[in-house]
C-alpha positions as CSV (number, residue, x, y, z in Angstrom):
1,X,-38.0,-50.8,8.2
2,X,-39.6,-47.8,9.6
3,X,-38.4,-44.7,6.9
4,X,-36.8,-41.9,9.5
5,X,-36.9,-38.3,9.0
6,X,-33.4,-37.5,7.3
7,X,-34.7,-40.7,5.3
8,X,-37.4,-38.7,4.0
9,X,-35.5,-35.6,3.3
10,X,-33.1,-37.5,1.1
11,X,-30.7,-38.1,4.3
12,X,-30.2,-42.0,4.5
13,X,-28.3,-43.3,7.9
14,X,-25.4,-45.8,7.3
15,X,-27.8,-48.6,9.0
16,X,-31.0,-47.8,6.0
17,X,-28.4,-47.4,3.2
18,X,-26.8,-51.4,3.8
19,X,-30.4,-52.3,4.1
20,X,-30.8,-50.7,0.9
21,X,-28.2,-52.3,-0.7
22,X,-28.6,-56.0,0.7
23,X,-32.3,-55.8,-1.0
24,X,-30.7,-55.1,-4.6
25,X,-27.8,-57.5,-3.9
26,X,-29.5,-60.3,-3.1
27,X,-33.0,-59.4,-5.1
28,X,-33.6,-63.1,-6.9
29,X,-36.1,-61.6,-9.6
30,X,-33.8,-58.3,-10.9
31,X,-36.1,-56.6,-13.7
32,X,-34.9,-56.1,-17.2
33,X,-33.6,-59.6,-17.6
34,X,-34.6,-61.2,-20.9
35,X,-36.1,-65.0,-21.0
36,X,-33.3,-65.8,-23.4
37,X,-30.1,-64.0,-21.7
38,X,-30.8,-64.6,-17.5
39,X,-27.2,-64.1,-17.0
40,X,-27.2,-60.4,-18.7
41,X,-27.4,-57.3,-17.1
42,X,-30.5,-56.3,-15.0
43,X,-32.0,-52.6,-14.8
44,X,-29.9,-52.7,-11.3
45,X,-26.8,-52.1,-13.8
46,X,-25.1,-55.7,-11.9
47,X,-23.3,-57.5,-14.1
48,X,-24.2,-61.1,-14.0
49,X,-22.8,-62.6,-17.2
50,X,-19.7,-63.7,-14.4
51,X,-21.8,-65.3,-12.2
52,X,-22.9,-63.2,-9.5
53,X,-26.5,-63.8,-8.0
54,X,-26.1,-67.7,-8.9
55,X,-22.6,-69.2,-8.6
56,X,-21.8,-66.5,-6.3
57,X,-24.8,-65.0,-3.9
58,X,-24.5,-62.1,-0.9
59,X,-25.5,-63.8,2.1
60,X,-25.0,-60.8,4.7
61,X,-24.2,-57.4,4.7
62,X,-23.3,-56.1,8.7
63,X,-22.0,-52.5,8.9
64,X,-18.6,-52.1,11.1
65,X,-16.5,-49.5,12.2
66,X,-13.0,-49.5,10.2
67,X,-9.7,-47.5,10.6
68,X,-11.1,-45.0,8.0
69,X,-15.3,-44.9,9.3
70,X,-18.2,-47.2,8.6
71,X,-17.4,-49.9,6.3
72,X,-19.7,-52.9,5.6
73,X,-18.7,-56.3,5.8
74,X,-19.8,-58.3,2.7
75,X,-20.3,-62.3,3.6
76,X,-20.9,-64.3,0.1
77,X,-21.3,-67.8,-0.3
78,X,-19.9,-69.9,-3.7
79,X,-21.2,-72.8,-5.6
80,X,-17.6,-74.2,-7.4
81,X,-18.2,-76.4,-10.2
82,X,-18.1,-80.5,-9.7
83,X,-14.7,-80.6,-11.1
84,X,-11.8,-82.2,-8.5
85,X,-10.0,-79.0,-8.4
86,X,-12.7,-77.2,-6.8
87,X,-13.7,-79.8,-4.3
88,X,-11.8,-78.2,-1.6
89,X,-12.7,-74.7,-2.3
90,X,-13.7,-72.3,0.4
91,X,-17.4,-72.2,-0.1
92,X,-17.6,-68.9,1.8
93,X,-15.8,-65.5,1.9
94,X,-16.2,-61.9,3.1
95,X,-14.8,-59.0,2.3
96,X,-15.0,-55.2,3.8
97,X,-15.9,-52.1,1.8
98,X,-16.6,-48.7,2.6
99,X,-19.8,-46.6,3.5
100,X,-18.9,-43.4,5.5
101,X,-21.1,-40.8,4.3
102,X,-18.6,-38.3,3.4
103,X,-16.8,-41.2,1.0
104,X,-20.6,-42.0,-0.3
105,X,-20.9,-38.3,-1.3
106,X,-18.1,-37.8,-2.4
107,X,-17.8,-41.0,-4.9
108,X,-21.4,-40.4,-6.4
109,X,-22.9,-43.3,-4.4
110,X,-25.7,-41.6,-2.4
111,X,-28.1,-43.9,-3.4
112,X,-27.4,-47.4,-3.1
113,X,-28.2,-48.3,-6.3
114,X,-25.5,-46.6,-7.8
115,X,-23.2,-48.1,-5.3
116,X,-24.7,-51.8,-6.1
117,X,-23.1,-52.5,-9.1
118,X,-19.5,-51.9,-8.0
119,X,-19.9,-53.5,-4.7
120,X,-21.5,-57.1,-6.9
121,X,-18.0,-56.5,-9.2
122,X,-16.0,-56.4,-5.7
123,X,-17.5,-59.9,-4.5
124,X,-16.7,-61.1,-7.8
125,X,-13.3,-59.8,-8.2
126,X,-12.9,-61.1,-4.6
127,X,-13.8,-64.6,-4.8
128,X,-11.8,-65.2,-8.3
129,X,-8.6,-64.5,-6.5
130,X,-9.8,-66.9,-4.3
131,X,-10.5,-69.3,-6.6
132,X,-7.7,-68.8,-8.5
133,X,-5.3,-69.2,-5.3
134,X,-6.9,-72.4,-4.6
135,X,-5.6,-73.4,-8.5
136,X,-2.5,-72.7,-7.6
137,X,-2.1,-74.4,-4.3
138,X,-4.4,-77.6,-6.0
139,X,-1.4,-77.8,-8.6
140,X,1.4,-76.9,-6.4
141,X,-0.3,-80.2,-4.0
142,X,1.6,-83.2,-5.5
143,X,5.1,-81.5,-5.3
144,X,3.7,-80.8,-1.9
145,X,4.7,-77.0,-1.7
146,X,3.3,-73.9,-2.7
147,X,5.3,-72.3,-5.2
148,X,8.7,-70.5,-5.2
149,X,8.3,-67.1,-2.2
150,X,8.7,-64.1,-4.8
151,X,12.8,-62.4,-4.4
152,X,12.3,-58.8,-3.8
153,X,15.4,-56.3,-3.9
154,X,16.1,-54.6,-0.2
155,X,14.3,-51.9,0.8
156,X,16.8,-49.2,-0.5
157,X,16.4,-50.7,-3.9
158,X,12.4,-51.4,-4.0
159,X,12.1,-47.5,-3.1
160,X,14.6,-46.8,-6.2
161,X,12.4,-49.2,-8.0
162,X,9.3,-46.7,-7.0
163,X,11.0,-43.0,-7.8
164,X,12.2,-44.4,-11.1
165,X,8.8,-45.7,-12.5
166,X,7.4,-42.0,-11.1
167,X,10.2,-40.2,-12.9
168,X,9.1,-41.8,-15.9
169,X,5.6,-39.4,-15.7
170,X,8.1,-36.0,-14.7
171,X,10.5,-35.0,-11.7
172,X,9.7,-36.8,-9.0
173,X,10.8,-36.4,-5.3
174,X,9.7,-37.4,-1.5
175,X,9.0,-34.2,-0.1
176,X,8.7,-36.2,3.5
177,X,8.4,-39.7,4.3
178,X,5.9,-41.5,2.1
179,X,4.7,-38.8,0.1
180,X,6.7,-38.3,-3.3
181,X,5.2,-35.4,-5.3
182,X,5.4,-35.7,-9.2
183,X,5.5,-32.9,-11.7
184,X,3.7,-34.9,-14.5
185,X,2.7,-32.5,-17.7
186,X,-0.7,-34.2,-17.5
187,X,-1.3,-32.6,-14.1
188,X,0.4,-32.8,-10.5
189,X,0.6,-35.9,-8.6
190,X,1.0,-37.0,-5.2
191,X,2.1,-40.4,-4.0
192,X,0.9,-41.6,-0.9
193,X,2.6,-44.7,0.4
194,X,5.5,-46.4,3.0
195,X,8.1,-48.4,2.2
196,X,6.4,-51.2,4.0
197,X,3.3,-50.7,1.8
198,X,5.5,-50.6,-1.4
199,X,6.8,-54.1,-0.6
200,X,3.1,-55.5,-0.1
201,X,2.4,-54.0,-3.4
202,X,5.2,-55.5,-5.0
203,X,4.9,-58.6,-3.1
204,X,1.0,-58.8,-4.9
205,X,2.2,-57.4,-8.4
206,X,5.5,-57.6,-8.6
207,X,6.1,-59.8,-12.1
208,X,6.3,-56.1,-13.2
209,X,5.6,-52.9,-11.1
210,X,6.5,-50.2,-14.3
211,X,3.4,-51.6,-15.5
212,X,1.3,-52.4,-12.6
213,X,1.9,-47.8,-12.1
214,X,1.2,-47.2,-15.9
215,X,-2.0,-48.7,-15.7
216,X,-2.9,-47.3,-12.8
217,X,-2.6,-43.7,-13.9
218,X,-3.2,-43.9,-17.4
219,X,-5.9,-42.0,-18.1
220,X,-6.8,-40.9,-14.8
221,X,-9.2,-37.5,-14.8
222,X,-7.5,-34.1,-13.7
223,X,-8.6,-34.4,-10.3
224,X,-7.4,-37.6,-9.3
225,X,-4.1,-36.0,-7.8
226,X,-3.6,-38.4,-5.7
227,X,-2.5,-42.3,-5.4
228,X,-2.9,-44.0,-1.9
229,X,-2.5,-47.4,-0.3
230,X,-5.8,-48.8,0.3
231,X,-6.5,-52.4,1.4
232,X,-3.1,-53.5,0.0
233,X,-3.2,-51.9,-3.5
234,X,-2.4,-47.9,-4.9
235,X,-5.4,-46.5,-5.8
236,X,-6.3,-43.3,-7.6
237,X,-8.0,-40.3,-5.5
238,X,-9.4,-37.0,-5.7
239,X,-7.5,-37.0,-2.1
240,X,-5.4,-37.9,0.3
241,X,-7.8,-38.8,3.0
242,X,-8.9,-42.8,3.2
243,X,-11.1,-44.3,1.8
244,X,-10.1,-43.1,-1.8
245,X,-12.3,-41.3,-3.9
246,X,-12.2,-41.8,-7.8
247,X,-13.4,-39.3,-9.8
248,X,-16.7,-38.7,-10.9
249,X,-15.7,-36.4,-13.9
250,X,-14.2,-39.1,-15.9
251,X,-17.7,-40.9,-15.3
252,X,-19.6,-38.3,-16.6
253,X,-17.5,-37.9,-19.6
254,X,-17.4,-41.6,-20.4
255,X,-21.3,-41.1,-20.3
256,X,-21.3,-38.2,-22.7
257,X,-19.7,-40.1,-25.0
258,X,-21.0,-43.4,-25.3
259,X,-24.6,-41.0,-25.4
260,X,-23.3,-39.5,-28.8
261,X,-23.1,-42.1,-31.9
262,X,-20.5,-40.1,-33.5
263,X,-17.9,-40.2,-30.8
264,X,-15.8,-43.0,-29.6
265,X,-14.0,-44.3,-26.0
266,X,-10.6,-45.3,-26.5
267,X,-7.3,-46.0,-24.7
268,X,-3.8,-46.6,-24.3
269,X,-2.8,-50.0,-22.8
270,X,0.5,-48.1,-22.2
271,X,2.1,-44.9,-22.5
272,X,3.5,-44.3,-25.8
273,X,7.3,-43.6,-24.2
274,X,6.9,-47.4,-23.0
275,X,7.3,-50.5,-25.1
276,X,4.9,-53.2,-25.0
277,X,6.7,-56.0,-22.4
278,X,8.4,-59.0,-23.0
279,X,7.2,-62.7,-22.5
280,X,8.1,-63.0,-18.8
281,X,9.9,-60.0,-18.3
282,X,9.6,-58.5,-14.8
283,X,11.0,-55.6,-13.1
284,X,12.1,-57.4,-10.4
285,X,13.7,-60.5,-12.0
Protein backbone atom coordinates (compact mmCIF):
# COMPACT_ATOMS: atom_id res chain seq x y z
CA UNK A 1 0.00 0.00 0.00
CA UNK A 2 1.40 3.17 -1.20
CA UNK A 3 1.28 5.73 2.29
CA UNK A 4 -0.65 9.03 0.73
CA UNK A 5 -0.06 12.50 1.85
CA UNK A 6 -2.94 13.04 4.59
CA UNK A 7 -1.50 9.43 5.53
CA UNK A 8 1.61 11.11 6.35
CA UNK A 9 0.32 14.02 8.12
CA UNK A 10 -1.61 11.86 10.51
CA UNK A 11 -4.86 11.95 8.05
CA UNK A 12 -5.73 8.24 7.24
CA UNK A 13 -8.59 7.75 4.36
CA UNK A 14 -11.42 5.25 5.30
CA UNK A 15 -9.82 2.80 2.49
CA UNK A 16 -5.87 2.85 4.59
CA UNK A 17 -7.62 2.76 8.03
CA UNK A 18 -9.67 -0.96 7.15
CA UNK A 19 -6.33 -1.97 5.74
CA UNK A 20 -4.97 -1.02 8.91
CA UNK A 21 -7.19 -2.77 10.84
CA UNK A 22 -7.55 -6.16 8.78
CA UNK A 23 -3.56 -6.44 9.37
CA UNK A 24 -4.08 -6.41 13.38
CA UNK A 25 -7.30 -8.53 13.01
CA UNK A 26 -6.07 -11.23 11.32
CA UNK A 27 -2.14 -10.85 12.41
CA UNK A 28 -1.48 -14.84 13.22
CA UNK A 29 1.86 -14.00 15.36
CA UNK A 30 0.21 -10.96 17.83
CA UNK A 31 3.39 -9.97 20.19
CA UNK A 32 3.22 -10.12 23.88
CA UNK A 33 1.73 -13.59 23.96
CA UNK A 34 3.42 -15.86 26.47
CA UNK A 35 4.46 -19.60 25.50
CA UNK A 36 2.33 -20.83 28.38
CA UNK A 37 -0.96 -18.61 27.98
CA UNK A 38 -1.45 -18.35 23.72
CA UNK A 39 -4.98 -17.58 24.35
CA UNK A 40 -4.20 -14.34 26.66
CA UNK A 41 -4.16 -11.02 25.65
CA UNK A 42 -1.66 -9.69 23.00
CA UNK A 43 0.07 -6.14 23.07
CA UNK A 44 -2.83 -5.40 20.27
CA UNK A 45 -5.11 -5.23 23.61
CA UNK A 46 -7.57 -8.31 21.63
CA UNK A 47 -8.93 -10.40 23.95
CA UNK A 48 -8.39 -13.97 22.84
CA UNK A 49 -9.07 -16.04 26.06
CA UNK A 50 -12.87 -16.40 24.03
CA UNK A 51 -11.55 -17.63 21.06
CA UNK A 52 -11.01 -15.05 18.65
CA UNK A 53 -8.06 -15.49 16.07
CA UNK A 54 -8.56 -19.50 16.38
CA UNK A 55 -12.17 -20.75 16.79
CA UNK A 56 -13.23 -17.63 15.34
CA UNK A 57 -10.83 -15.74 12.47
CA UNK A 58 -11.67 -12.33 10.32
CA UNK A 59 -11.68 -13.37 6.83
CA UNK A 60 -12.51 -9.92 5.12
CA UNK A 61 -12.96 -6.51 5.90
CA UNK A 62 -14.74 -4.48 2.64
CA UNK A 63 -15.71 -0.86 3.50
CA UNK A 64 -19.52 0.14 2.38
CA UNK A 65 -21.60 3.03 2.42
CA UNK A 66 -24.44 2.77 5.29
CA UNK A 67 -27.54 4.90 6.16
CA UNK A 68 -25.30 6.77 8.71
CA UNK A 69 -21.53 6.95 6.32
CA UNK A 70 -18.75 4.46 5.79
CA UNK A 71 -19.25 1.35 7.67
CA UNK A 72 -17.08 -1.74 7.16
CA UNK A 73 -18.41 -5.02 6.59
CA UNK A 74 -16.78 -7.64 8.83
CA UNK A 75 -16.88 -11.43 7.19
CA UNK A 76 -15.55 -14.09 9.91
CA UNK A 77 -15.38 -17.59 9.54
CA UNK A 78 -16.07 -20.26 12.74
CA UNK A 79 -14.58 -23.53 13.67
CA UNK A 80 -17.68 -25.18 16.08
CA UNK A 81 -16.60 -27.91 18.20
CA UNK A 82 -17.21 -31.79 17.04
CA UNK A 83 -20.15 -32.01 19.23
CA UNK A 84 -23.72 -33.02 17.30
CA UNK A 85 -25.20 -29.78 18.31
CA UNK A 86 -22.82 -27.77 16.34
CA UNK A 87 -22.80 -29.84 13.25
CA UNK A 88 -25.13 -27.66 11.53
CA UNK A 89 -23.77 -24.39 12.53
CA UNK A 90 -23.31 -21.57 10.14
CA UNK A 91 -19.66 -21.70 9.66
CA UNK A 92 -19.59 -18.14 8.41
CA UNK A 93 -21.08 -14.73 9.42
CA UNK A 94 -20.66 -10.95 8.86
CA UNK A 95 -21.54 -8.19 10.50
CA UNK A 96 -21.38 -4.24 9.73
CA UNK A 97 -19.64 -1.65 11.91
CA UNK A 98 -18.92 1.87 11.63
CA UNK A 99 -15.84 3.93 10.19
CA UNK A 100 -16.98 7.51 9.20
CA UNK A 101 -14.23 9.72 10.22
CA UNK A 102 -16.18 12.12 12.22
CA UNK A 103 -17.53 8.90 14.47
CA UNK A 104 -13.66 7.63 14.46
CA UNK A 105 -12.77 11.06 15.95
CA UNK A 106 -15.10 11.48 17.94
CA UNK A 107 -15.09 7.82 19.76
CA UNK A 108 -11.15 7.97 20.32
CA UNK A 109 -10.52 5.47 17.43
CA UNK A 110 -8.15 7.41 15.12
CA UNK A 111 -5.85 4.91 14.98
CA UNK A 112 -6.93 1.55 14.25
CA UNK A 113 -5.40 -0.03 16.89
CA UNK A 114 -7.39 1.45 19.36
CA UNK A 115 -10.43 0.54 17.29
CA UNK A 116 -9.09 -3.23 16.99
CA UNK A 117 -9.96 -4.51 20.19
CA UNK A 118 -13.61 -3.51 20.20
CA UNK A 119 -14.22 -4.49 16.69
CA UNK A 120 -12.50 -8.46 17.71
CA UNK A 121 -15.22 -8.18 20.90
CA UNK A 122 -17.99 -7.33 18.19
CA UNK A 123 -17.20 -10.62 16.00
CA UNK A 124 -17.29 -12.41 19.10
CA UNK A 125 -20.26 -11.09 20.68
CA UNK A 126 -21.77 -11.63 17.19
CA UNK A 127 -21.13 -15.13 16.48
CA UNK A 128 -22.16 -16.35 20.22
CA UNK A 129 -25.66 -15.12 19.49
CA UNK A 130 -25.33 -17.07 16.70
CA UNK A 131 -24.26 -19.96 18.16
CA UNK A 132 -26.43 -19.71 20.88
CA UNK A 133 -29.62 -19.34 18.50
CA UNK A 134 -28.58 -22.45 16.80
CA UNK A 135 -28.86 -24.12 20.58
CA UNK A 136 -32.03 -23.12 20.74
CA UNK A 137 -33.37 -24.16 17.46
CA UNK A 138 -31.04 -27.69 17.77
CA UNK A 139 -33.27 -28.23 21.08
CA UNK A 140 -36.45 -26.81 19.90
CA UNK A 141 -35.76 -29.59 16.57
CA UNK A 142 -37.47 -32.78 17.98
CA UNK A 143 -40.77 -30.96 19.14
CA UNK A 144 -40.27 -29.63 15.62
CA UNK A 145 -40.86 -25.88 16.42
CA UNK A 146 -38.98 -23.12 17.53
CA UNK A 147 -40.09 -21.88 20.69
CA UNK A 148 -43.19 -20.03 22.02
CA UNK A 149 -43.26 -16.07 19.71
CA UNK A 150 -42.71 -13.70 22.73
CA UNK A 151 -46.58 -11.79 23.88
CA UNK A 152 -45.93 -8.13 23.83
CA UNK A 153 -48.62 -5.62 25.19
CA UNK A 154 -50.14 -3.14 22.19
CA UNK A 155 -48.37 -0.35 21.31
CA UNK A 156 -50.20 2.09 23.70
CA UNK A 157 -49.05 -0.08 26.54
CA UNK A 158 -45.30 -0.94 25.33
CA UNK A 159 -44.79 3.04 25.17
CA UNK A 160 -46.31 3.16 28.88
CA UNK A 161 -43.97 0.42 29.51
CA UNK A 162 -41.09 2.94 28.19
CA UNK A 163 -42.16 6.47 30.12
CA UNK A 164 -42.57 4.48 33.34
CA UNK A 165 -39.02 2.79 33.44
CA UNK A 166 -37.70 6.62 32.44
CA UNK A 167 -39.69 8.17 35.23
CA UNK A 168 -38.00 5.94 37.42
CA UNK A 169 -34.55 8.16 36.73
CA UNK A 170 -36.83 11.82 37.02
CA UNK A 171 -39.81 13.52 35.13
CA UNK A 172 -39.95 12.20 31.99
CA UNK A 173 -41.98 13.45 28.90
CA UNK A 174 -42.00 13.19 24.81
CA UNK A 175 -41.38 16.53 23.91
CA UNK A 176 -42.25 15.26 20.07
CA UNK A 177 -42.53 12.05 18.55
CA UNK A 178 -39.65 9.69 19.64
CA UNK A 179 -37.80 11.90 21.68
CA UNK A 180 -38.70 11.81 25.54
CA UNK A 181 -36.54 14.19 27.48
CA UNK A 182 -35.64 13.07 31.23
CA UNK A 183 -34.89 15.35 34.07
CA UNK A 184 -32.60 12.73 35.84
CA UNK A 185 -30.59 14.43 39.09
CA UNK A 186 -27.54 12.61 37.59
CA UNK A 187 -27.65 14.87 34.54
CA UNK A 188 -30.30 15.50 31.60
CA UNK A 189 -31.29 12.83 29.24
CA UNK A 190 -32.65 12.44 25.96
CA UNK A 191 -34.32 9.37 24.51
CA UNK A 192 -34.17 8.77 21.03
CA UNK A 193 -36.35 6.14 19.74
CA UNK A 194 -39.99 5.09 17.76
CA UNK A 195 -42.53 3.07 18.86
CA UNK A 196 -41.57 0.59 16.16
CA UNK A 197 -37.92 0.57 17.54
CA UNK A 198 -39.28 0.04 21.12
CA UNK A 199 -41.06 -3.15 20.07
CA UNK A 200 -37.71 -4.57 18.36
CA UNK A 201 -36.01 -3.75 21.56
CA UNK A 202 -38.51 -5.44 23.59
CA UNK A 203 -38.94 -8.15 21.14
CA UNK A 204 -34.74 -8.80 21.74
CA UNK A 205 -34.91 -8.08 25.64
CA UNK A 206 -37.98 -8.24 26.65
CA UNK A 207 -37.87 -11.01 29.69
CA UNK A 208 -37.37 -7.65 31.50
CA UNK A 209 -36.98 -4.13 29.94
CA UNK A 210 -36.80 -2.02 33.64
CA UNK A 211 -33.63 -3.81 33.72
CA UNK A 212 -32.41 -4.06 30.27
CA UNK A 213 -32.68 0.53 30.71
CA UNK A 214 -30.92 0.36 34.29
CA UNK A 215 -28.10 -1.21 32.89
CA UNK A 216 -27.87 0.67 30.20
CA UNK A 217 -27.56 3.96 31.92
CA UNK A 218 -26.00 3.09 35.03
CA UNK A 219 -23.10 4.63 35.36
CA UNK A 220 -22.97 6.40 32.10
CA UNK A 221 -20.35 9.63 32.09
CA UNK A 222 -21.96 13.25 32.21
CA UNK A 223 -21.84 13.56 28.60
CA UNK A 224 -23.56 10.69 27.39
CA UNK A 225 -26.94 12.67 27.18
CA UNK A 226 -28.26 10.78 24.90
CA UNK A 227 -29.72 7.06 24.25
CA UNK A 228 -30.45 6.11 20.50
CA UNK A 229 -31.56 3.16 18.51
CA UNK A 230 -28.65 1.68 16.74
CA UNK A 231 -28.62 -1.60 14.84
CA UNK A 232 -31.59 -2.84 16.88
CA UNK A 233 -30.44 -1.96 20.45
CA UNK A 234 -30.48 1.69 22.71
CA UNK A 235 -27.20 2.74 23.06
CA UNK A 236 -25.61 5.49 25.11
CA UNK A 237 -24.19 8.80 23.17
CA UNK A 238 -22.52 11.91 23.54
CA UNK A 239 -25.35 12.74 20.68
CA UNK A 240 -27.98 12.41 18.87
CA UNK A 241 -26.53 11.96 15.43
CA UNK A 242 -25.88 8.06 14.20
CA UNK A 243 -23.56 6.21 14.71
CA UNK A 244 -23.49 6.75 18.58
CA UNK A 245 -20.62 7.97 20.28
CA UNK A 246 -19.71 6.65 23.87
CA UNK A 247 -17.84 8.64 25.89
CA UNK A 248 -14.30 8.88 26.17
CA UNK A 249 -14.26 10.61 29.62
CA UNK A 250 -15.46 7.64 31.44
CA UNK A 251 -12.39 5.81 29.58
CA UNK A 252 -9.94 8.04 30.82
CA UNK A 253 -11.21 7.90 34.33
CA UNK A 254 -11.38 4.12 34.39
CA UNK A 255 -7.62 4.51 33.31
CA UNK A 256 -6.77 6.84 36.11
CA UNK A 257 -7.85 4.64 38.33
CA UNK A 258 -6.84 1.29 37.65
CA UNK A 259 -3.14 3.44 37.26
CA UNK A 260 -3.32 4.27 41.02
CA UNK A 261 -2.92 1.08 43.53
CA UNK A 262 -4.81 2.80 46.16
CA UNK A 263 -8.09 3.37 44.31
CA UNK A 264 -10.69 0.96 43.23
CA UNK A 265 -13.42 0.54 40.14
CA UNK A 266 -16.69 -0.45 41.39
CA UNK A 267 -20.44 -0.65 40.41
CA UNK A 268 -23.90 -1.03 40.90
CA UNK A 269 -25.54 -3.95 39.19
CA UNK A 270 -28.69 -1.82 39.83
CA UNK A 271 -29.89 1.31 41.12
CA UNK A 272 -30.34 1.26 44.75
CA UNK A 273 -34.34 2.40 44.41
CA UNK A 274 -34.65 -1.11 42.51
CA UNK A 275 -34.71 -4.52 44.06
CA UNK A 276 -32.69 -7.24 42.81
CA UNK A 277 -35.34 -9.40 40.34
CA UNK A 278 -37.11 -12.37 40.77
CA UNK A 279 -36.43 -15.98 39.32
CA UNK A 280 -38.28 -15.42 36.06
CA UNK A 281 -39.86 -12.38 36.57
CA UNK A 282 -40.41 -10.20 33.53
CA UNK A 283 -41.88 -6.91 32.81
CA UNK A 284 -43.88 -8.10 30.26
CA UNK A 285 -45.26 -11.39 31.62
Amino acid sequence: MVVGEDEQNGDVDDEAYVERLFAILTNPHPTGIRPDDPHGQADDGIDRYDGFGSDVRVESLDLVHGEHGAEVEVAYRVAPPPQPVWRDLPRRGTLRLPVDAEWRELSGYEDPAAYAPWVAHRVMVTAGKEAERHRERFAAAPAGKDGPAPSLPTREKQWEILVGILAAYGPAREVRPGEIDVQDPDGPLTVIVTPDQWEQVLVGEGDDPGWYVDELLGPRADDETFLVFYDGALCRSTRAKLPPVRSTLEQRRIAELRADPDRQVAWFAYPPDRPPPAAGRGALD
